[in-house]
C-alpha positions in Angstrom: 161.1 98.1 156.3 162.7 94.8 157.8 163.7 92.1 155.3 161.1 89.5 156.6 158.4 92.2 156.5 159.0 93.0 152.9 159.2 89.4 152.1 155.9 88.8 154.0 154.3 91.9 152.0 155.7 90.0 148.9 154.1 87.2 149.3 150.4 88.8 150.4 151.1 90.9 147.3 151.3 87.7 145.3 148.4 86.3 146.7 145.7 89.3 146.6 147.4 92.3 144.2 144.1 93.8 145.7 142.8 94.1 141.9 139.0 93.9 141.1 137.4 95.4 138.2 135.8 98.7 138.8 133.3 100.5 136.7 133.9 104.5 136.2 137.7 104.3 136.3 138.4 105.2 132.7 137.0 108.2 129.9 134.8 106.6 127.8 133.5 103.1 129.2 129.8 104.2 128.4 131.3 104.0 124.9 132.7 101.3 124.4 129.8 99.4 126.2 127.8 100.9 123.5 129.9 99.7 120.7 129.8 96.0 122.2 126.4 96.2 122.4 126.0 97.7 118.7 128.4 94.7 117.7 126.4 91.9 119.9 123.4 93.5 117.8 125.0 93.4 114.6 125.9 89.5 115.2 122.7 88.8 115.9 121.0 90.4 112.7 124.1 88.6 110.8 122.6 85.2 112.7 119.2 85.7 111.2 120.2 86.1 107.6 123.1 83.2 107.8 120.0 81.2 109.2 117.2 81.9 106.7 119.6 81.1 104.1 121.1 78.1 105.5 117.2 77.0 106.3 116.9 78.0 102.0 119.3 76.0 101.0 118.5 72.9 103.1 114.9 73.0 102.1 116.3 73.3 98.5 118.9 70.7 99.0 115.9 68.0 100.5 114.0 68.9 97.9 115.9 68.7 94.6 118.0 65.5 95.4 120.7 67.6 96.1 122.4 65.7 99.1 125.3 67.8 99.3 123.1 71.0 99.3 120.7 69.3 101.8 124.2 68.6 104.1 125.5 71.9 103.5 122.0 73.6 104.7 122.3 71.6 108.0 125.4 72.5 108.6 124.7 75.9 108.3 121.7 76.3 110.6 123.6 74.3 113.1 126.3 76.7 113.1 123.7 79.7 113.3 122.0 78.5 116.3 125.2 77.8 118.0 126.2 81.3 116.8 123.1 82.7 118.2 123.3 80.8 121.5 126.8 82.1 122.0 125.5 86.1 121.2 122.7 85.9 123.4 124.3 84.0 126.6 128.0 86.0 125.9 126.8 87.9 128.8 126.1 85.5 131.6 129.0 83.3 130.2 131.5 86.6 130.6 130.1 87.0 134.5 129.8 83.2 135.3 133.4 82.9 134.5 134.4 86.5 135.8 132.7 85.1 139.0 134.2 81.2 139.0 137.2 83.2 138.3 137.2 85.7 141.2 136.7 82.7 143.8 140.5 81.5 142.6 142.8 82.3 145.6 
């Protein structure tokens, strides 16, 4: 191969590697899809709990006087829908950037 032809492969190399991801390439993807999954699951479950208690201790809180409970109980259910907005959209946030990210050249 000529110099300026390897050079010129070079530099299409470092523009498009010719890289995509591909499904089926490796042992064990079905797997480990399921085990995301089981942990996405898992998360989600953990969300409900965190919120019914944060929910608790904010009614509690409002109810009592207890300002710093009442605080504490907001806090808590604001960080469990934001939790539970970030499980249930980690899909389409994964392929909206996978996609914003492919259109890079």
């Amino acid at each position: 191969m000529p110099t300026s032809s390897l050079t010129d492969h070079l530099v299409r190399l470092a523009y498009d590697p010719g890289i995509s991801p591909k499904g089926g390439g490796l042992p064990g993807l079905g797997v480990l899809k399921n085990v995301v999954s089981s942990i996405n699951m898992f998360g989600i479950i953990a969300v409900v709990g965190a919120l019914a208690v944060s929910l608790g201790v904010w009614a509690w809180g409002h109810h009592t006087g207890g300002h710093q409970a009442e605080a504490n109980g907001k806090k808590g259910a604001t960080v469990a829908a934001g939790a539970a907005l970030g499980l249930g959209a980690a899909n389409g946030i994964v392929a909206f950037f996978s996609s914003l990210g492919s259109q890079v050249h």
